[in-house]
Structures are given as structure tokens and as C-alpha cells.
C-alpha positions as CSV (number, residue, x, y, z in Angstrom):
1,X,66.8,-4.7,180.7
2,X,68.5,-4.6,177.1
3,X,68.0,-7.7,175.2
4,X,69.3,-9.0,171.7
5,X,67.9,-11.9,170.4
6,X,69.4,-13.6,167.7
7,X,67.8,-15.3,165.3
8,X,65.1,-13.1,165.8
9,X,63.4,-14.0,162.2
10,X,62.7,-17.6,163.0
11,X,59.7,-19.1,164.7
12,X,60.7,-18.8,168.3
13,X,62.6,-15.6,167.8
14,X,59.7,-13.5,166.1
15,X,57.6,-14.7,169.5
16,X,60.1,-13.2,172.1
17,X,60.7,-10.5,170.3
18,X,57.4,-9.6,170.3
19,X,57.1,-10.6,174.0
20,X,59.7,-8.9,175.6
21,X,58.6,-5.7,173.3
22,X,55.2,-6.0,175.1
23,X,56.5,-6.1,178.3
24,X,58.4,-2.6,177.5
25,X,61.9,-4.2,177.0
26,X,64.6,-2.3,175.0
27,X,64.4,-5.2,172.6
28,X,67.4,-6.1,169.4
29,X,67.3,-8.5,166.8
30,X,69.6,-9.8,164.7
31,X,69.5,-12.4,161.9
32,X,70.5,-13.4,158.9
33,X,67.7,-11.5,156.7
34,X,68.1,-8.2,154.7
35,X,66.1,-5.6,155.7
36,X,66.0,-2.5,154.6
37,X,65.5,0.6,157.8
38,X,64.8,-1.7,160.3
39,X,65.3,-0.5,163.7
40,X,67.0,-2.1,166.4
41,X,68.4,-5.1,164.0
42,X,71.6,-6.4,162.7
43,X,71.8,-8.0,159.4
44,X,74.0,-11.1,160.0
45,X,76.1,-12.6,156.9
46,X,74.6,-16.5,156.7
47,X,77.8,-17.6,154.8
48,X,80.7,-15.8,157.2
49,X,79.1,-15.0,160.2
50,X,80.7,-12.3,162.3
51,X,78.4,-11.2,165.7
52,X,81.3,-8.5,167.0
53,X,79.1,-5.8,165.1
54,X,76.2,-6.9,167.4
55,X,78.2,-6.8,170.8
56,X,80.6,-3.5,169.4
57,X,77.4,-1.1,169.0
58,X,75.5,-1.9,172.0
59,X,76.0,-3.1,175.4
60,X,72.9,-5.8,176.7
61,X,72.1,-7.6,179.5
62,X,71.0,-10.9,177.7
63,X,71.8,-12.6,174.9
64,X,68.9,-15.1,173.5
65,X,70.6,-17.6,170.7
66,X,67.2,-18.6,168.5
67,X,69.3,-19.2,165.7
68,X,70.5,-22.5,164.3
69,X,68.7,-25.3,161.8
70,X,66.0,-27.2,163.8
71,X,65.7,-30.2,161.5
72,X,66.8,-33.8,161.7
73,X,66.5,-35.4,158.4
74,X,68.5,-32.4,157.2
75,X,71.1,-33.0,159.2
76,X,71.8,-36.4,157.7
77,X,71.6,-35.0,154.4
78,X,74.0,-32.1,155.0
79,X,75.7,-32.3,158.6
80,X,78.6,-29.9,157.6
81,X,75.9,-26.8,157.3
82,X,73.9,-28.4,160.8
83,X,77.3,-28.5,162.2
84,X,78.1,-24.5,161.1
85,X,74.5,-23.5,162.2
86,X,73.9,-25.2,165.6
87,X,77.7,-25.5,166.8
88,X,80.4,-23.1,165.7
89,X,77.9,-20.3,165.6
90,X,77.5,-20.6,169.4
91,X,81.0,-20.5,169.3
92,X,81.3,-17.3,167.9
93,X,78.9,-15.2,169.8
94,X,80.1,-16.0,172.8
95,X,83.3,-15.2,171.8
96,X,82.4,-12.4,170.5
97,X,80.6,-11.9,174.2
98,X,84.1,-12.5,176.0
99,X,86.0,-10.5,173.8
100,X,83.1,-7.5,174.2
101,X,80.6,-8.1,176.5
102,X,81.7,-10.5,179.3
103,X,78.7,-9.3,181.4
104,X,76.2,-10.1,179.1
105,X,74.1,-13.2,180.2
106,X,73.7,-16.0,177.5
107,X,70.8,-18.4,176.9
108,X,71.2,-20.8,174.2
109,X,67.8,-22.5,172.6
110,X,69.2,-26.3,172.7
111,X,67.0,-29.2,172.2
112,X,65.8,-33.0,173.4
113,X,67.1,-34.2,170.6
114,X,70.6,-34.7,172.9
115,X,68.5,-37.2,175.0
116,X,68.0,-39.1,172.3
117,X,66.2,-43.1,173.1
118,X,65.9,-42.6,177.3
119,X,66.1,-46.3,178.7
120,X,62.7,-44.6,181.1
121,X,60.6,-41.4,181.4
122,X,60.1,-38.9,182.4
123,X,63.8,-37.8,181.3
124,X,65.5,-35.8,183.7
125,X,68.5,-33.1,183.3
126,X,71.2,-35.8,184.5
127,X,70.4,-38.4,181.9
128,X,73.4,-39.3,180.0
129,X,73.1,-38.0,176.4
130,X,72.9,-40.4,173.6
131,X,71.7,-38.2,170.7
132,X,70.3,-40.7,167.3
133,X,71.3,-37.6,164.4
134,X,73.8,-35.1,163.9
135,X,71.2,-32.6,164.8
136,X,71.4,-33.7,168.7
137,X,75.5,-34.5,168.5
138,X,75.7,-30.4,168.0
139,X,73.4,-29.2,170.0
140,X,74.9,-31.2,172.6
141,X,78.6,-29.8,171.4
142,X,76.7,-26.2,171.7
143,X,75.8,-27.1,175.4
144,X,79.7,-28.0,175.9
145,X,80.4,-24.8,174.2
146,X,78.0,-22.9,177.0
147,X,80.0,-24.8,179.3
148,X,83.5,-24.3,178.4
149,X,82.6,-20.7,178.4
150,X,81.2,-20.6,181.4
151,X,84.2,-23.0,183.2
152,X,87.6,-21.1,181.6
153,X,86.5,-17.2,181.3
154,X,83.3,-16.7,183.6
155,X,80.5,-15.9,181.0
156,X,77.1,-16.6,182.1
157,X,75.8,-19.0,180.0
158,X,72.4,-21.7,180.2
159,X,71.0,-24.0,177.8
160,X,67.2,-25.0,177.5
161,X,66.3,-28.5,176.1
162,X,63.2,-27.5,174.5
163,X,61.0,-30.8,173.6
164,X,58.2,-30.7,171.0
165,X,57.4,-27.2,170.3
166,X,54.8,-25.6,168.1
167,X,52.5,-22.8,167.2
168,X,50.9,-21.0,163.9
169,X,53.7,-19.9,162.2
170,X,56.0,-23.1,161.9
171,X,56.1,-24.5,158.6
172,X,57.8,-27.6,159.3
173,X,57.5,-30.9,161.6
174,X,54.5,-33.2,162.1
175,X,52.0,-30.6,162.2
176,X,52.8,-28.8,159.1
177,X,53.2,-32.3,157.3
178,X,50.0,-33.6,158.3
179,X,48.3,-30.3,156.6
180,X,50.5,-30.7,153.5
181,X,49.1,-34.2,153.4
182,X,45.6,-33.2,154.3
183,X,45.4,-30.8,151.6
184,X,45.8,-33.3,149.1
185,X,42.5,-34.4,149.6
186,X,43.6,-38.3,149.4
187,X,44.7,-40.9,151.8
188,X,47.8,-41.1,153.2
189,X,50.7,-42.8,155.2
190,X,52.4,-41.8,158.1
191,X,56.0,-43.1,159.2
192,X,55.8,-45.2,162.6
193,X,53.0,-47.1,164.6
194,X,51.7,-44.0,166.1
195,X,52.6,-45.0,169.6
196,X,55.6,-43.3,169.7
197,X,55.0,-40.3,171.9
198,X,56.4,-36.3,172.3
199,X,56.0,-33.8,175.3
200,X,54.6,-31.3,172.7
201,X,54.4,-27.2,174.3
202,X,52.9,-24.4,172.6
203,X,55.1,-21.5,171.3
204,X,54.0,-19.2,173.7
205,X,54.2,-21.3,176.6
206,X,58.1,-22.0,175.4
207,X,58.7,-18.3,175.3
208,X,56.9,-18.1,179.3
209,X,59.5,-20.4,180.4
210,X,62.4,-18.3,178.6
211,X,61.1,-15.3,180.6
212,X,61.2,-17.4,183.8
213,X,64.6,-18.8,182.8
214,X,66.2,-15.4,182.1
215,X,64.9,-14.5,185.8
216,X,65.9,-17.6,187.8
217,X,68.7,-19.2,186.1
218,X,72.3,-19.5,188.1
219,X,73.4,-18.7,184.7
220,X,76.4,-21.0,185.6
221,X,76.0,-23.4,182.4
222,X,72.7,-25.1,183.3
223,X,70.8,-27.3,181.4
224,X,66.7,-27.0,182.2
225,X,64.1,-28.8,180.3
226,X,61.4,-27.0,178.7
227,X,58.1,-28.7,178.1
228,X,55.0,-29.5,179.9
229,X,56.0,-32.8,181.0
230,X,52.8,-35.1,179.5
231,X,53.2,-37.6,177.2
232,X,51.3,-37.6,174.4
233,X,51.1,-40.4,171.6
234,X,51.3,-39.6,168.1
235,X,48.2,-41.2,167.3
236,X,46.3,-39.3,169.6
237,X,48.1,-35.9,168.5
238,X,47.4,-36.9,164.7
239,X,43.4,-38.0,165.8
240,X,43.1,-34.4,167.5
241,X,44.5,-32.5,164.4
242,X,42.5,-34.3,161.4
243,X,39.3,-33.6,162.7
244,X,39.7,-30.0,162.2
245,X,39.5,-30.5,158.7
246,X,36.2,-31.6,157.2
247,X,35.4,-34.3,155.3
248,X,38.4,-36.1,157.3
249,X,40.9,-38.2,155.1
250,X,41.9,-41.0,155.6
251,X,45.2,-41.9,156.9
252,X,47.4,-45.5,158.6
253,X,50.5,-45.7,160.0
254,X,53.6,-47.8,158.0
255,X,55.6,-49.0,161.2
256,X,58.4,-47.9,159.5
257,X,60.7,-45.8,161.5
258,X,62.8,-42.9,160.6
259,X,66.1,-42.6,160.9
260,X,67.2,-40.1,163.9
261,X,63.8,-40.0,165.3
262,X,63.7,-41.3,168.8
263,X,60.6,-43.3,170.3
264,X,59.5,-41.8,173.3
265,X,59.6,-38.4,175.4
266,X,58.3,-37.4,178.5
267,X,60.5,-34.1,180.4
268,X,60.9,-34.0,184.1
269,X,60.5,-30.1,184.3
270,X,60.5,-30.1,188.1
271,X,63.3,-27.9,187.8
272,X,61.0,-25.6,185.4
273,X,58.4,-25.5,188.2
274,X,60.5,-24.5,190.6
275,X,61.1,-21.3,188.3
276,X,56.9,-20.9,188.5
277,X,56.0,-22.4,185.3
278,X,52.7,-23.6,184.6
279,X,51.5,-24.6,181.4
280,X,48.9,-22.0,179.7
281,X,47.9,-24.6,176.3
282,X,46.5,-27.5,176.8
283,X,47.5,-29.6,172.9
284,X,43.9,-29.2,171.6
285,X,43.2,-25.3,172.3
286,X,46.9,-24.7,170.6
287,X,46.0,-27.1,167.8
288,X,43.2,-25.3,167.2
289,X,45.2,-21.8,167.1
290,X,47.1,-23.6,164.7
291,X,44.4,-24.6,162.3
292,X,43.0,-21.1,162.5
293,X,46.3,-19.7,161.9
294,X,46.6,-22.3,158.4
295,X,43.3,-21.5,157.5
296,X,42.9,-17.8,157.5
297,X,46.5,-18.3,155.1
298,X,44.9,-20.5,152.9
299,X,48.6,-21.4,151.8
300,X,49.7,-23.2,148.4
């Protein structure tokens, strides 16, 4: 099988690449990073983007979509480039798919940000979508993009709702905060009470369940929910992560909330299951491969 995955720079990306590579894959990336004799990547321009050089010199099987902003505050600062990023570039490879390649499969990495407040847990597919920032409005016009493809000319698309992913190598989002903060060596305050709560799933166990979604989807613009389906609270995510670094700093909570964030998650992934998927990371073994990760890095 001939894959391209775009976005293939960014933290998801690098890990299927890498994956599918393993596995013996004929792998391509493409993303908006210059780089000079790489093989089997496309350099995409970030202000004009144009994917028909992608789709012109090869012919694939599947098309991952990694690429997009994955960041909610910035989209209330700037929702013209979230809107770009996460909506009209999902536009424009899969037009460039139905103009080239109509029999290339499509996945596109969405996210539970389109739930946005459920009214119970664990949130299923069906819910109705009430996303809190222009983050989740696109990636839930992105989804109706998949589908309008999918409905008028046939392409076979899917979307994955991935919940609270992370790994070593994301430098953003609570994880990545908290370090920031930690390094400081002083106390510090964290927004909310800490019982707000996130179905959090390690990197690799995401890119798992994109492997088991390229091989069981109907391809015929479903949505499936990728996480491990536990809720965790903050506070008990945040008391896990301090006490790999020594001495522990102190740290409260405001009870402030932030605008766009929602309260609680929990993902039904019966529909996941049903594909095989079994969670490999329990939070504290892939917290722990994230400290080591930091701390070998010893960044600034």
C-alpha cells in the first residue's frame, strides 16, 4: 500500500510516518517545511497551498490529512489562519483527490473539540455538535467537507475525532505547560478547579487506531472516536506529572475557566473496539516516556 501523509512534520505525522515505514510501507510526506534532498516528500507552500503536485507525481492508496493548527486559544486570536489551516485546506486536497486521484482513500485527523460541553458521557459519534471555539466550528466544517465529498463525487473519505492526545515530542497543551511552569522553580497557578476531566491517549496508541482505521473503515464519511474511553480529572493528571520532578513545586488551581475549553470528556469508542483496539499506555507509563523524553532535551 502507497501512503502520503500530509503534514508529515507535525507531532502525529512524524509518528505514522515512522510507523507505516516500519511496517515496510511505500511511505510519502508532504508538508509545509523546506528540505533540501529529501526523499519521498513534497514541500507544500504554507501561504498558497496547492496539493495537485502531490496527487500529479504519484498515484496512492491513502491519503492521511495530519496537517492543520491544533490550538484553541489561537483560534480566538486569529480564526481567519485556523479557518485556512483546518478547513479550506481539506478542501483542497480532496479536490485535488477528485480531480487526480478519485481512488485514493482519505482520512482526515479531526478532533473532540466539535463535541464541545456534552449534556452526559461517555460521548458517542451521534451526539449533536456544539463546538465552544473556532477551532471545533472548522474541524467540524472539515468533517462536512469529508462528507460533501463523499455524498456528490464518491471519494472515500473518514474523519477521526481524536480526544486528548500526547507523547514526547509535543511542545504545546497541558503537559508542556506544566513543564514550562515547573522549570521555573516557583509556585504556580493553573486555570480551572482541576475537576474538569479529558480522555487523554498516548501518541502511539492514536497512530494504532489510524492503522485499524485505514483497515476497517467504510470509508463512506464516517466519524469514529479515537481515545481510550477513561476519564481522567485534571487534578489527578497534574498530581501524576509533578512528581516526576524533584523537589515538587508547589502549584493551586484559580477556578477560572478558559474561554473555548470544555469541562468534561469521556469517548464511547465501542466503535473503535470493534476495529480491535486496545489501549497499549496506561497515562502514567506514557507520562513517564514523556518526562524522559523532556529530560534527556534539557530544553530552554
Amino acid at each position: 500500500m502507497k501512503i502520503i501523509i500530509v503534514g508529515s512534520k507535525g507531532f502525529i505525522g512524524q509518528y505514522l510516518l515512522n510507523h507505516f515505514r516500519i511496517k515496510g510501507f511505500d511511505v510519502w510526506g508532504a508538508d509545509i517545511c523546506i528540505i533540501s534532498n529529501a526523499e519521498r516528500y513534497f514541500t507544500v507552500n504554507e501561504e498558497n497551498s496547492d496539493f495537485d503536485p502531490v496527487f500529479k507525481s504519484q498515484t496512492y492508496d491513502l491519503c492521511i490529512n495530519c496537517s492543520g493548527a491544533s490550538n484553541v486559544p489561537d483560534s480566538l486570536n486569529d480564526p481567519q489562519v485556523d479557518y485556512f489551516l483546518n478547513s479550506v485546506n481539506v478542501f483542497k486536497i480532496l479536490d485535488s483527490i477528485r480531480r487526480l486521484q478519485p481512488a485514493c482513500r482519505f482520512i482526515n485527523l479531526s478532533s473532540a473539540a466539535v463535541y464541545g460541553d456534552p449534556q452526559y458521557l461517555p460521548i458517542k459519534e451521534d451526539f449533536d455538535l456544539k463546538p465552544l471555539s473556532p477551532y471545533g466550528f472548522h474541524k467540524f466544517q472539515a468533517e462536512q467537507i469529508c462528507k460533501e465529498f463523499w455524498t456528490l463525487f464518491g471519494i472515500k473519505t473518514c474523519s477521526i475525532r481524536i480526544f486528548s492526545v500526547y507523547g514526547p515530542g509535543l511542545k504545546k497543551q497541558i503537559f508542556w505547560d506544566l513543564y514550562k511552569k515547573i522549570k521555573r522553580g516557583l509556585p504556580f497557578t493553573l486555570f480551572g478547579t482541576g475537576n474538569e476531566s479529558r480522555d487523554f491517549i498516548y501518541v502511539l496508541d492514536v497512530v494504532r487506531a489510524i492503522e485499524l482505521v485505514s483497515k476497517c473503515s467504510t470509508f463512506n464519511a464516517d466519524v469514529i472516536n479515537i481515545a481510550n474511553g477513561e476519564e481522567i480529572l485534571i487534578k489527578d493528571a497534574v498530581s501524576i506529572f509533578v512528581k516526576f520532578f524533584k523537589p515538587e513545586i508547589p502549584y493551586s488551581f484559580s477556578g477560572d475557566t478558559r474561554k473555548g475549553d470544555p469541562l468534561n470528556w469521556k469517548a464511547d469508542i465501542s466503535r473503535l473496539i470493534s476495529f480491535g483496539y486496545k489501549p497499549s499506555v496506561n497515562l502514567e507509563t506514557g507520562l513517564q516516556k514523556f518526562h524522559n523524553w523532556i529530560s534527556v532535551n534539557d530544553f530552554n
